[in-house]
C-alpha positions in Angstrom: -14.8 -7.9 14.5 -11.4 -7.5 16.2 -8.3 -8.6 14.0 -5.4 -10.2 15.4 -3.3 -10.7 12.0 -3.2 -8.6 9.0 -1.0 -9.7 6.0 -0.9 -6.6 3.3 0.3 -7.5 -0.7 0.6 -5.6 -3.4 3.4 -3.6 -4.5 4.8 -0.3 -4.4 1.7 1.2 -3.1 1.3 -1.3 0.1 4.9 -1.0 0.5 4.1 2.4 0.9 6.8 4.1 -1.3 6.7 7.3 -1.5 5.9 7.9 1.7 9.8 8.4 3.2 10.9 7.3 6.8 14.7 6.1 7.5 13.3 4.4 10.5 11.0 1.8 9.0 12.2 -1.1 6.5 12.8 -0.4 3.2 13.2 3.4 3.8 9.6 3.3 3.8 6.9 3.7 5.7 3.3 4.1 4.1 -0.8 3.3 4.9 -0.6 -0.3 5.2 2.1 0.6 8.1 -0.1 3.4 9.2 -3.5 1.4 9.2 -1.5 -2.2 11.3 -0.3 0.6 13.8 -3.8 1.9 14.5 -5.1 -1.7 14.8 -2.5 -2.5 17.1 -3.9 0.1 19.6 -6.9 -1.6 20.1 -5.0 -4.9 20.9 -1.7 -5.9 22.2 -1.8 -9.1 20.6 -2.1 -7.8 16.8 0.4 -8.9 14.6 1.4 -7.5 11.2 3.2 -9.0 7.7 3.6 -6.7 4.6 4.7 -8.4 1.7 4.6 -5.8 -0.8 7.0 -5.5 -3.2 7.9 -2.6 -5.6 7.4 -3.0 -9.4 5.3 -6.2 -8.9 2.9 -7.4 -12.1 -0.2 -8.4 -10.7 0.7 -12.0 -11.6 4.1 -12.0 -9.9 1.9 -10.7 -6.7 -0.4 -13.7 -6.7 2.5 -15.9 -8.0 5.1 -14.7 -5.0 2.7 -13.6 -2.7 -0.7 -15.7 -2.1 0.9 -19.0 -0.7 2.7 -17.6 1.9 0.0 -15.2 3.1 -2.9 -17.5 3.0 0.3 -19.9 5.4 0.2 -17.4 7.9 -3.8 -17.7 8.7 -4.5 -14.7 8.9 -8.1 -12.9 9.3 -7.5 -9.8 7.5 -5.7 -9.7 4.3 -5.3 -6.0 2.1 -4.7 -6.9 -1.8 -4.0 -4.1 -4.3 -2.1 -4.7 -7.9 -2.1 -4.3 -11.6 -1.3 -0.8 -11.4 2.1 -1.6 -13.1 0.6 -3.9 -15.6 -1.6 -0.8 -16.6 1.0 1.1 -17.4 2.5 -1.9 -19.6 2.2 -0.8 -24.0 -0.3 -3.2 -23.8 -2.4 -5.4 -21.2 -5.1 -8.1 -21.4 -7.3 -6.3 -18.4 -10.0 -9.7 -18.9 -7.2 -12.2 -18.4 -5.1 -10.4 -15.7 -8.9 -10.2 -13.4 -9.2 -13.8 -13.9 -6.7 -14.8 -12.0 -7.1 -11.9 -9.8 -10.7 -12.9 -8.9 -9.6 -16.6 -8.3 -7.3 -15.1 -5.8 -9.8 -13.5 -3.9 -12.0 -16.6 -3.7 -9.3 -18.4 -2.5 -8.5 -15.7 0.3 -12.5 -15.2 1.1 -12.7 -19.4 1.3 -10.5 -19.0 4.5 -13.1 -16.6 6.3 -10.6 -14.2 6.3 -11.9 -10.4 5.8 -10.7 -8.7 2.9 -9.9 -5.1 1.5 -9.6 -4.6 -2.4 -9.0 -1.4 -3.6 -10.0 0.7 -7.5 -7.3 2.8 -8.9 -7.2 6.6 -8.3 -8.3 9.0 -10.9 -5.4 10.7 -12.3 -7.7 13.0 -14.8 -4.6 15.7 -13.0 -1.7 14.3 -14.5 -1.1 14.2 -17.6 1.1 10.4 -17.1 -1.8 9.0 -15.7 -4.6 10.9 -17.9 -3.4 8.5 -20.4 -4.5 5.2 -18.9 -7.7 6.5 -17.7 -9.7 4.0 -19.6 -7.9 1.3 -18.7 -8.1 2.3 -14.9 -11.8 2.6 -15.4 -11.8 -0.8 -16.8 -10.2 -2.3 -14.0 -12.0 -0.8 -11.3 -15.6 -1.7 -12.3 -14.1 -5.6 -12.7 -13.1 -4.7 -9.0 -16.2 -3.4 -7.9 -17.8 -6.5 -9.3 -15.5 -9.1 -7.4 -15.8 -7.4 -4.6 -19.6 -7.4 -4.5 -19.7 -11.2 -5.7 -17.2 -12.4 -2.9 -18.2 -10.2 0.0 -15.1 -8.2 0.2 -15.2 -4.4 1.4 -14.1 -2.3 -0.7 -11.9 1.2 -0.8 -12.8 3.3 -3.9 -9.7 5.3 -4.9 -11.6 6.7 -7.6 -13.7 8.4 -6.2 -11.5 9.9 -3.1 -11.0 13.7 -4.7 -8.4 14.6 -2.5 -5.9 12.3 -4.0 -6.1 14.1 -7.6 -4.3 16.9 -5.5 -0.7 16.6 -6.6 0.6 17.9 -3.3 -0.1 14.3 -2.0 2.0 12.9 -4.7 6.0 12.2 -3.9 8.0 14.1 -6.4 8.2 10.9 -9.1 4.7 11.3 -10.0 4.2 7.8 -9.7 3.5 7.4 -5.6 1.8 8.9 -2.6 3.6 11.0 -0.3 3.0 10.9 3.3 -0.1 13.2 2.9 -1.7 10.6 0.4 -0.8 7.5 2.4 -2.3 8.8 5.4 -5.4 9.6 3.3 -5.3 5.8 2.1 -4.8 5.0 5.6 -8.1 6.6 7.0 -10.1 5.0 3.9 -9.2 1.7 5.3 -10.1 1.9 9.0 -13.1 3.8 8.1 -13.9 1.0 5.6 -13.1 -1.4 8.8 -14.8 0.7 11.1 -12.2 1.0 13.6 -11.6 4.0 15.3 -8.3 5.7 15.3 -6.4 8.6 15.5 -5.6 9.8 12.2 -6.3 13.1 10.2 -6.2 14.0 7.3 -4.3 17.7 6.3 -6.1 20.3 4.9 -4.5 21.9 2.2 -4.8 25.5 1.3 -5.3 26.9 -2.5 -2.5 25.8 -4.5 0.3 28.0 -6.2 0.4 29.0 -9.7 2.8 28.1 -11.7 4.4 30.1 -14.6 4.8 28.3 -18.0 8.9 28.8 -16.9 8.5 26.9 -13.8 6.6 24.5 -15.7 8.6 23.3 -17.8 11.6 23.6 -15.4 9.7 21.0 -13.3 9.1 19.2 -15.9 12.5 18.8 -16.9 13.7 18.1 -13.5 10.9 15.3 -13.4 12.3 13.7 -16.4 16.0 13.8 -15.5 15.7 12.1 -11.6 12.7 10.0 -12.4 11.3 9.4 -16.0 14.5 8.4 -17.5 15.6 6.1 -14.7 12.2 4.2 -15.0 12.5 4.1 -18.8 16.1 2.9 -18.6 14.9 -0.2 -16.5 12.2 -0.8 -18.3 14.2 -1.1 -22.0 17.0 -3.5 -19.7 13.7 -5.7 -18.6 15.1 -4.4 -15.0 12.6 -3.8 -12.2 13.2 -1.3 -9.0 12.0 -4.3 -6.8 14.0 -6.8 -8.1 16.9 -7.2 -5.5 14.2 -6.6 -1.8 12.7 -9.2 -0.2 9.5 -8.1 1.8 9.6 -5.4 4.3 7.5 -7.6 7.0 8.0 -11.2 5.6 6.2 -13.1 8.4 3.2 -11.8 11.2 5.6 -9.7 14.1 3.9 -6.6 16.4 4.0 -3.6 14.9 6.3 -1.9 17.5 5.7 1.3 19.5 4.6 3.7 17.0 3.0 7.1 18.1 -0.8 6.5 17.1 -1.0 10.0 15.9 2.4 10.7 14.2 
């Protein structure tokens, strides 16, 4: 099936932070970006809306985001969120995939195709180690809304690459390029569309001394732990002042399909 107009929500992840490039909006570029510009090859007349938003609850996505997607008629929609609410002291998991499934009914009602997407496994890192349970929580409610509403699915979990740090960006938190890239070959294979995209191999990683450790560590926790603690204690969030990066269904633009 050919699609003519994707509209992407989530938060940070869909936006694609992380995933650095001056050129696109929001400073960011990202494998929703990297998965509409593939689909455009196949067809001039694709068009493309991301309405992502960074630091986004899962019921501020549906809240801000569903209405106006579901107005633009589109026939592919990507949905990903409650990663931040994971991370919250605590989280009714039950509750928030309620309202998340009733979301995707709506979406699936309108014949639209849609991708949903499990956490990654972050059994590498010892922020994300943490939440492991819940993530695993939340993905088998996933998997099972998914199954009962016909909507394809990309299993994070299960993609191994993505525990490799070296396709995190240097908060911890985020792909980088590598990662989103990754992400972005999940999709289309998930579509099965063809594209251009590959992933990069990456050789055996360095060994780090327990010096250079803790001096990453430390540098981790000055430029990005703090910061995100600071906003949290003020109730502040780092998506509080954007507006989405691609609020209404516009071509893509002449992106290289390879880059």
């Amino acid at each position: 099936m050919q699609t003519k107009r994707l509209v992407s929500l989530g938060d940070s992840f869909t936006e694609g932070v992380g995933d650095d490039d001056p050129a696109a909006p929001h400073g960011v570029r990202g494998w929703a970006d990297r998965t509409a510009e593939q689909l455009a090859g196949h067809d001039p007349e694709f068009r493309y809306a991301n309405l992502a938003i960074r630091g986004k609850l899962l019921p501020q996505v549906l809240a801000e985001q569903l209405e106006p997607a579901l107005a633009m008629a589109p026939d592919l929609v990507t949905l990903y969120a409650g990663g931040n609410d994971l991370m919250r002291p605590k989280v009714d998991i039950d509750g928030l995939m309620d309202a998340y499934e009733a979301a995707v009914a709506r979406i699936r009602a309108t014949g639209a195709r849609l991708v949903l997407f499990t956490g990654v496994d972050g059994v590498e890192d010892p922020l994300f180690r943490t939440i492991r349970g819940r993530v695993a929580i939340y993905n088998e409610h996933v998997r099972g809304i998914a199954a009962r509403h016909g909507a394809l699915l990309v299993d994070l979990w299960s993609m191994r690459q993505l525990r490799d740090r070296r396709r995190w960006a240097p908060d911890r938190l985020h792909l980088n390029a590598l990662g989103h890239t990754e992400v972005a070959i999940a999709v289309l294979d998930v579509l099965g569309v063809g594209h251009a995209l590959a992933p990069t191999e990456l050789g055996p990683r360095d060994v780090l001394s327990p010096a250079q450790r803790r001096s990453q560590n430390l540098r981790w926790a000055q430029e990005h732990a703090l910061p995100w603690i600071g906003r949290r204690l003020r109730g502040e969030s780092s998506g509080d002042t954007l507006t989405p990066k691609r609020p209404t269904l516009e071509p893509v633009g002449s992106v290289p399909l390879s880059r």
